[in-house]
C-alpha positions as CSV (number, residue, x, y, z in Angstrom):
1,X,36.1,246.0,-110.0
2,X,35.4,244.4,-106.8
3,X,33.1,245.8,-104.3
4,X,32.2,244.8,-100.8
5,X,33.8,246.0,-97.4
6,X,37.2,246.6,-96.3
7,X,38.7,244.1,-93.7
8,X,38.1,245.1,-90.3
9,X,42.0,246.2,-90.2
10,X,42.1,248.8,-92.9
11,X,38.3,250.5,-91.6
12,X,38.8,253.8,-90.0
13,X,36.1,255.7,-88.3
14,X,35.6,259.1,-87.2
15,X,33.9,261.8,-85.2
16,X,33.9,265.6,-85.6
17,X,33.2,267.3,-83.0
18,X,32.9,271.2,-82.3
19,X,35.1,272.7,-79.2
20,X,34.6,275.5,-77.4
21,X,38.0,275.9,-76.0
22,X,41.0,274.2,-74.5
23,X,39.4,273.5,-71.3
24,X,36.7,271.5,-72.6
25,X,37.5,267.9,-73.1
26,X,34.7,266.3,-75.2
27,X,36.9,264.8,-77.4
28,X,39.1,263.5,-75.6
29,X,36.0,261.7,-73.7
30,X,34.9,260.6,-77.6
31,X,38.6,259.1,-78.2
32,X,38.2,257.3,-74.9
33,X,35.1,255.8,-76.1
34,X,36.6,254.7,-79.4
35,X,39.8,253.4,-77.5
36,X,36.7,250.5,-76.0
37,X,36.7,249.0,-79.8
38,X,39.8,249.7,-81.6
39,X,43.6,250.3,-79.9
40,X,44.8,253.2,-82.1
41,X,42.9,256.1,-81.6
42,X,43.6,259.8,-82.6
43,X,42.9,263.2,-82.4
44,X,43.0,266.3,-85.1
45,X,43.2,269.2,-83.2
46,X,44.0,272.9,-83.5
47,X,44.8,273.9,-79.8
48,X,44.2,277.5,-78.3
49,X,41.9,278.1,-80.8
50,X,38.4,279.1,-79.5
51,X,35.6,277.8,-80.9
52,X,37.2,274.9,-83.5
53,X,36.2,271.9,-84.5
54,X,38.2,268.4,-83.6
55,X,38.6,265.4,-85.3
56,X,38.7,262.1,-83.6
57,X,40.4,259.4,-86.1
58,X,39.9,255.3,-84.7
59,X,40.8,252.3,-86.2
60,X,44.1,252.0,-88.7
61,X,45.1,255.5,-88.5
62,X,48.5,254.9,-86.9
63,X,50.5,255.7,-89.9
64,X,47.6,258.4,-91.5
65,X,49.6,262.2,-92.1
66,X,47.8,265.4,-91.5
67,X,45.3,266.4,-94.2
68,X,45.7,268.5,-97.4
69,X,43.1,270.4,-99.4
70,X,43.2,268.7,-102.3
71,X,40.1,270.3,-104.2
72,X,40.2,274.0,-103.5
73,X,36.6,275.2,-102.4
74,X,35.4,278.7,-104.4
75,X,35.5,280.8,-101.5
76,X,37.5,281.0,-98.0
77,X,40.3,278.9,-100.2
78,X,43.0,280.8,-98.0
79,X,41.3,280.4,-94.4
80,X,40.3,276.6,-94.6
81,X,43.9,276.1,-96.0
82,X,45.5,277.9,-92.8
83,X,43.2,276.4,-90.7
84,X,44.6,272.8,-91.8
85,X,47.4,273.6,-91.4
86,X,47.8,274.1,-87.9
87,X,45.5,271.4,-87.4
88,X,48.0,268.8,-85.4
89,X,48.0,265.4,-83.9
90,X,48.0,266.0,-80.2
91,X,48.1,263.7,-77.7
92,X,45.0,262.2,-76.0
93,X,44.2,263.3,-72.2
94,X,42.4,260.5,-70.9
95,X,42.5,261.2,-67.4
């Protein structure tokens, strides 16, 4: 088995980052940021939700689905479920 790094192309990099509501647009503002070093940025986002968190996805993430729980935590199984699955891919406001 080999070890080292990945190849810059297949590296992807993230922030989480906790919103308070639709109005506030830190992650956007992180996703502009990551848009300076890599041209495919995204964001993870459950709009209309208060008080969520957001994840901003950079580097080769263009073809990357949304997530799945694939080992089941002990508790709150059902709610973290849910919540990922209205998590969505939504488009960036960088304006």
């Amino acid at each position: 088995m080999r070890h080292g790094r990945k190849s810059r192309s297949q590296r992807i990099d993230g922030f989480k980052r906790h919103v308070l509501h639709d109005l506030d647009r830190t992650p956007d503002r992180y996703a502009a940021a990551a848009r300076c070093s890599w041209n495919d940025v995204r964001l993870l986002d459950t709009q209309g939700v208060i008080g969520r968190n957001a994840l901003v996805l950079a580097g080769n993430v263009g073809t990357l689905q949304k997530p799945t729980l694939l080992m089941p935590p002990r508790s709150h199984r059902g709610a973290i479920a849910a919540e990922l699955e209205k998590m969505t891919f939504r488009p960036l406001h960088l304006s």
